[in-house]
N, CA, C and O atoms as CSV, one atom per row, in Angstrom:
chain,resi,resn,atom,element,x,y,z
A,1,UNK,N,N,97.614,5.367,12.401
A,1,UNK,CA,C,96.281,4.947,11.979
A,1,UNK,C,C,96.153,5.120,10.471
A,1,UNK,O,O,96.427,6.278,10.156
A,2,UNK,N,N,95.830,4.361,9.449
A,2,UNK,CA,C,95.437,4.147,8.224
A,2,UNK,C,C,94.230,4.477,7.910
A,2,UNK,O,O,93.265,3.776,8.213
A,3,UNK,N,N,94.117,5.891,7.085
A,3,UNK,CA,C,93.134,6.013,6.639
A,3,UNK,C,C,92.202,5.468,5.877
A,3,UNK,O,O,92.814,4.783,5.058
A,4,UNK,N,N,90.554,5.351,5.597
A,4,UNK,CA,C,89.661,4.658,4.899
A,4,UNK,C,C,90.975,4.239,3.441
A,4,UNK,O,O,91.458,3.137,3.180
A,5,UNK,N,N,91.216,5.512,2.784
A,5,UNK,CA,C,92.274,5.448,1.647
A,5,UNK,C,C,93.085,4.604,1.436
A,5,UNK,O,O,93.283,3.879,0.462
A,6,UNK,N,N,93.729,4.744,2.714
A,6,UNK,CA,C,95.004,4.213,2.417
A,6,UNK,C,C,94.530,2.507,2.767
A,6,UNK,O,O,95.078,1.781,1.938
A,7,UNK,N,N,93.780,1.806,3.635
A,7,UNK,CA,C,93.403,0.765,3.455
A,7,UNK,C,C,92.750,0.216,2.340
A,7,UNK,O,O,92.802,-0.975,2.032
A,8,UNK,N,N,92.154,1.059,1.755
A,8,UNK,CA,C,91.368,0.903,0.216
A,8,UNK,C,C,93.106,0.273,-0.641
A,8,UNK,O,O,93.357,-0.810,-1.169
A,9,UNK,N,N,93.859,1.335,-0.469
A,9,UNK,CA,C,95.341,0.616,-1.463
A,9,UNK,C,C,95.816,-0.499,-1.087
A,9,UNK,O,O,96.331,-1.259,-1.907
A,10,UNK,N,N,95.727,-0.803,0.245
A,10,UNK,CA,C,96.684,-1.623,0.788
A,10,UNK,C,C,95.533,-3.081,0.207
A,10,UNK,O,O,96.028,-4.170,-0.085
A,11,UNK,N,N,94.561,-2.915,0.158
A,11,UNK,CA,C,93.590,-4.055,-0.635
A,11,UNK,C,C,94.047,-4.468,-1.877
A,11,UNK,O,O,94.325,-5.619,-2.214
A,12,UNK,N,N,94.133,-3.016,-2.820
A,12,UNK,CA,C,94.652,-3.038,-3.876
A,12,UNK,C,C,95.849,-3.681,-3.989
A,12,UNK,O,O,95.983,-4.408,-4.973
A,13,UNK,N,N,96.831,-3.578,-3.147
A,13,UNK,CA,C,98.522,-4.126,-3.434
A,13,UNK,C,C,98.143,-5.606,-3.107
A,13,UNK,O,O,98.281,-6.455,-3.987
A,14,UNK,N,N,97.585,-6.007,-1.650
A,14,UNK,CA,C,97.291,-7.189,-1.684
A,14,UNK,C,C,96.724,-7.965,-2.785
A,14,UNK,O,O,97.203,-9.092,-2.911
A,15,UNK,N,N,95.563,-7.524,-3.838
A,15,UNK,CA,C,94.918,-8.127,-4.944
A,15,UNK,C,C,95.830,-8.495,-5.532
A,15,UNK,O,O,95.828,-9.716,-5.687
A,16,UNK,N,N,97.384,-7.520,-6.333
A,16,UNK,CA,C,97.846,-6.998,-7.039
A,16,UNK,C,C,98.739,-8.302,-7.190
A,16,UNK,O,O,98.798,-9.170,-8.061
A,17,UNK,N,N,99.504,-8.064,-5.827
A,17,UNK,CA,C,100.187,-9.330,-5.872
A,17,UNK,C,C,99.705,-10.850,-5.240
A,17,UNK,O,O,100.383,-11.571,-4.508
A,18,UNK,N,N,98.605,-11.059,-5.646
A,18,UNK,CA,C,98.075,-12.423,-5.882
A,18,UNK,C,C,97.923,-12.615,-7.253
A,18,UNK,O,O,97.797,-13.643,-7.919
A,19,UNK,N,N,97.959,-11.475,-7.541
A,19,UNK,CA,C,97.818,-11.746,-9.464
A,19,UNK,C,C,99.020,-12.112,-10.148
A,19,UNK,O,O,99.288,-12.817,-11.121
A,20,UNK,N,N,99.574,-11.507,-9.442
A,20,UNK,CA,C,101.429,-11.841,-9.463
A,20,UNK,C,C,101.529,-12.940,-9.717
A,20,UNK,O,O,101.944,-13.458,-10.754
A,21,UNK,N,N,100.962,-13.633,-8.306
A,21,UNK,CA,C,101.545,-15.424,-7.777
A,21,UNK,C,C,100.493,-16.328,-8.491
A,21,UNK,O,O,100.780,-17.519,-8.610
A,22,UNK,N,N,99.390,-15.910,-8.942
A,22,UNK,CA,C,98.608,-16.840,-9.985
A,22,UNK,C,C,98.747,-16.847,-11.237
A,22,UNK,O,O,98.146,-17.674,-11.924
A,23,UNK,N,N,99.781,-15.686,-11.905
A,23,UNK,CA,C,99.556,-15.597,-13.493
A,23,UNK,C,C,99.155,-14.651,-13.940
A,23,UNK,O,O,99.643,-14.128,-14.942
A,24,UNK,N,N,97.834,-14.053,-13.091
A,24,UNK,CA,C,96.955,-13.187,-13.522
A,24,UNK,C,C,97.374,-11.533,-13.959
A,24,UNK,O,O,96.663,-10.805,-14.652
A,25,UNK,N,N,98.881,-11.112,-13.287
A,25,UNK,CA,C,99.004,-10.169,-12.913
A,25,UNK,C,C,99.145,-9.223,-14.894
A,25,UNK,O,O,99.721,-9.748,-15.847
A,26,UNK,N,N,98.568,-8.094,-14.923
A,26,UNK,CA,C,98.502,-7.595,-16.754
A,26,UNK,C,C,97.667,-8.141,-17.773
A,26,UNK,O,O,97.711,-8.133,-19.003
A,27,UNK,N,N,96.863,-8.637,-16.882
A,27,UNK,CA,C,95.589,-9.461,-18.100
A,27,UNK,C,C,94.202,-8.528,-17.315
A,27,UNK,O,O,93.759,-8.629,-16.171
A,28,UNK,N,N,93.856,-7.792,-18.247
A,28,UNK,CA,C,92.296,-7.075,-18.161
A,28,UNK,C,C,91.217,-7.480,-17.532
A,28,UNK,O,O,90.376,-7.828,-18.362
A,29,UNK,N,N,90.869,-7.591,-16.508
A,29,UNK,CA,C,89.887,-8.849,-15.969
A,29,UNK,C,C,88.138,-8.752,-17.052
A,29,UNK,O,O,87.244,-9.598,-17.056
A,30,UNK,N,N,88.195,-7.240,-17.944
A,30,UNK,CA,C,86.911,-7.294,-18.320
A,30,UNK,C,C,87.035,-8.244,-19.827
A,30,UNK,O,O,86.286,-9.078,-20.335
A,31,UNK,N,N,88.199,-7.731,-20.185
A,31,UNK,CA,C,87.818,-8.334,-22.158
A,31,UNK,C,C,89.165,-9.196,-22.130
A,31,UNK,O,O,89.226,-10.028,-23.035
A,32,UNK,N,N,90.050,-9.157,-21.420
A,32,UNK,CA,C,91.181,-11.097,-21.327
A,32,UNK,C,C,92.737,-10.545,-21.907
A,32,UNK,O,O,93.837,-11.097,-21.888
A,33,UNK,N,N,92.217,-8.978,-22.509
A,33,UNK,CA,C,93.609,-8.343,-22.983
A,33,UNK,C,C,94.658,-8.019,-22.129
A,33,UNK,O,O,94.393,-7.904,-20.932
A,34,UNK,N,N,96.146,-7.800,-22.632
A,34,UNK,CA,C,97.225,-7.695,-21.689
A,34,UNK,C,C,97.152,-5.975,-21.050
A,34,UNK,O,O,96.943,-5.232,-22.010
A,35,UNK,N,N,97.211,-5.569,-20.378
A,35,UNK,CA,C,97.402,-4.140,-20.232
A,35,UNK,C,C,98.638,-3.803,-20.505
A,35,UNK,O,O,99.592,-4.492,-20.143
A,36,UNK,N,N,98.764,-2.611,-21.230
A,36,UNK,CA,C,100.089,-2.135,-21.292
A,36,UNK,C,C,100.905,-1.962,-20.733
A,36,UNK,O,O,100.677,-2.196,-19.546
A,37,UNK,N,N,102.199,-1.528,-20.990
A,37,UNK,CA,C,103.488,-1.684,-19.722
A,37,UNK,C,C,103.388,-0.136,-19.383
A,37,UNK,O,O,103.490,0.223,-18.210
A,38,UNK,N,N,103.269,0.408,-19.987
A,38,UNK,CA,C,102.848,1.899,-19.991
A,38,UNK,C,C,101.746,1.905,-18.571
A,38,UNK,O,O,102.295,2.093,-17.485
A,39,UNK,N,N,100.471,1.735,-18.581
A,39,UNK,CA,C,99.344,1.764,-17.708
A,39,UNK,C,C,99.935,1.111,-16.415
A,39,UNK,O,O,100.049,1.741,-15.364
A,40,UNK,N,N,100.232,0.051,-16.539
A,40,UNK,CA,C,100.943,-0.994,-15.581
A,40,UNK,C,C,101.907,0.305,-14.346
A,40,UNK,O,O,102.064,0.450,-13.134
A,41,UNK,N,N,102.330,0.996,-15.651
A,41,UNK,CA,C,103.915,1.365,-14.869
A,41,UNK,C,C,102.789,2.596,-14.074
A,41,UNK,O,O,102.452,2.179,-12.966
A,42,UNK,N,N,102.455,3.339,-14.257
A,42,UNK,CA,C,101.660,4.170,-13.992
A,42,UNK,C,C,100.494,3.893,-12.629
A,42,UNK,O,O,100.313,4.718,-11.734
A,43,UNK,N,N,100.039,3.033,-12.691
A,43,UNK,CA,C,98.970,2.405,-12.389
A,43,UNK,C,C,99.329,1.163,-11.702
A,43,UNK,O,O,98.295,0.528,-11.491
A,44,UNK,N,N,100.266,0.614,-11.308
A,44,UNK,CA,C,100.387,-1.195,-10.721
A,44,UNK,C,C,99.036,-2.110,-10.384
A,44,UNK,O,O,98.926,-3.330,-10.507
A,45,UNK,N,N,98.230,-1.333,-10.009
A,45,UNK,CA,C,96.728,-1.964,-9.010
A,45,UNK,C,C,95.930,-2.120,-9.954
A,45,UNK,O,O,94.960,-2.838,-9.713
A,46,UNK,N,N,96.058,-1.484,-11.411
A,46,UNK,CA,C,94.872,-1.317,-12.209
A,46,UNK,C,C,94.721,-3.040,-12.717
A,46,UNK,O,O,95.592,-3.909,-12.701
A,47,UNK,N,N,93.169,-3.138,-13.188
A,47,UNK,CA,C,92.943,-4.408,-13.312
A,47,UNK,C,C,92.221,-4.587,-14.740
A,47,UNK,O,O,91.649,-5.579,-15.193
A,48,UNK,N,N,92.424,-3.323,-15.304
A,48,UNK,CA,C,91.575,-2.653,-16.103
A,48,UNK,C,C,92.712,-2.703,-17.272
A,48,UNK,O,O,93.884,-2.766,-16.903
A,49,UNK,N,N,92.399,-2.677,-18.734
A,49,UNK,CA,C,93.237,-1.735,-19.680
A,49,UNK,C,C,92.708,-1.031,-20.000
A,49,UNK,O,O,91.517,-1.342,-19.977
A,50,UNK,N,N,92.989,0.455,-20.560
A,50,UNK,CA,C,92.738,1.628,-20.527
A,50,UNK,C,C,90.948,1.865,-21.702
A,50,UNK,O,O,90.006,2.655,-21.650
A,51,UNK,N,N,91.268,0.831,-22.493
A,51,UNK,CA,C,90.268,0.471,-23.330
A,51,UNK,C,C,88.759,0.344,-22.448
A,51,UNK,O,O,87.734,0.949,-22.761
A,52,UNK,N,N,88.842,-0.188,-21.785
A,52,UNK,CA,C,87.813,-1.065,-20.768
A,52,UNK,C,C,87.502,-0.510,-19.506
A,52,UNK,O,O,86.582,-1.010,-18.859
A,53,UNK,N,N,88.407,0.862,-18.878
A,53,UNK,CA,C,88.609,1.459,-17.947
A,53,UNK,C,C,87.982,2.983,-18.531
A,53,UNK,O,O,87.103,3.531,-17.865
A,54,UNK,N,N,88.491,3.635,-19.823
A,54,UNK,CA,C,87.097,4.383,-20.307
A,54,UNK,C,C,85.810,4.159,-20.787
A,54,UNK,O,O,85.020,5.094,-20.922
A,55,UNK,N,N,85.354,2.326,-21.220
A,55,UNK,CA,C,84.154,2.270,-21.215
A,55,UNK,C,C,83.697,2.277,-19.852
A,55,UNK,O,O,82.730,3.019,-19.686
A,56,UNK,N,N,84.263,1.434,-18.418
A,56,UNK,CA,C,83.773,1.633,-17.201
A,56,UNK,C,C,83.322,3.098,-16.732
A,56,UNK,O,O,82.311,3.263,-16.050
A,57,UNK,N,N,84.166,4.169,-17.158
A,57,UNK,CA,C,83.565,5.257,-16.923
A,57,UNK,C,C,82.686,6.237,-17.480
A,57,UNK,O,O,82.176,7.270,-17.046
A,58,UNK,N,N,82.649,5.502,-18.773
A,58,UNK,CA,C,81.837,6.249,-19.821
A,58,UNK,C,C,80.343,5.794,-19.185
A,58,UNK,O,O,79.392,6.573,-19.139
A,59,UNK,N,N,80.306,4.720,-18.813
A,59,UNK,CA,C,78.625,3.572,-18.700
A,59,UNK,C,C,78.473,4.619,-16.627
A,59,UNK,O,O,77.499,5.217,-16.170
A,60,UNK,N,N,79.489,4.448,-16.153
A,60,UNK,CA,C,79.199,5.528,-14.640
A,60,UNK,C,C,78.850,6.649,-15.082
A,60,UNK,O,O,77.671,6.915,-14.851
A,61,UNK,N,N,79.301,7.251,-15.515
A,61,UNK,CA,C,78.535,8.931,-16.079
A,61,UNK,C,C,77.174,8.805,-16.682
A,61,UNK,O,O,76.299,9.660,-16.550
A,62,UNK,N,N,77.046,7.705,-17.343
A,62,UNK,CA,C,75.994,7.582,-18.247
A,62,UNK,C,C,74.724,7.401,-17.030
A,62,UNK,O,O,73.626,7.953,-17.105
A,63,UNK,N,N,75.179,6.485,-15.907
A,63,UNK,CA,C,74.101,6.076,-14.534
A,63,UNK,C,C,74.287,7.160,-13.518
A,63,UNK,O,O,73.929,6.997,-12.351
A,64,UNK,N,N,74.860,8.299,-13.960
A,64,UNK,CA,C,74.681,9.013,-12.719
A,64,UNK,C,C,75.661,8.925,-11.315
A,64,UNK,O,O,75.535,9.517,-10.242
A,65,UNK,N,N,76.896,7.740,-11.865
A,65,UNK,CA,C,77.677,7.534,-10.350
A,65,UNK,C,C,78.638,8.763,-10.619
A,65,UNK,O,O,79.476,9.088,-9.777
């Protein structure tokens, strides 16, 4: 049985590699930049570059999530 978690990733890998097969896969979905190979390697699922992934969390702290 697959936990809430682990189905949450398995979403993620699925996204991951559609980004793959469209092009999309290392392009920032917020500001159009490449993400690093660094973050990438670290991170595969992220959709974020690290730039855009501490304003996302800077603006959640700021609302209370």
């Amino acid at each position: 049985r697959i936990s809430d978690r682990g189905r949450k990733l398995l979403v993620k890998i699925k996204e991951a590699l559609e980004r793959l097969d469209n092009g999309t896969f290392g392009i920032c979905e917020a500001c159009g930049e490449e993400i690093s190979e660094k973050r990438l390697k670290a991170r595969p699922v992220t959709t974020l570059c690290i730039e855009c992934k501490k304003k996302q969390e800077t603006e959640e702290k700021l609302r209370g999530l």
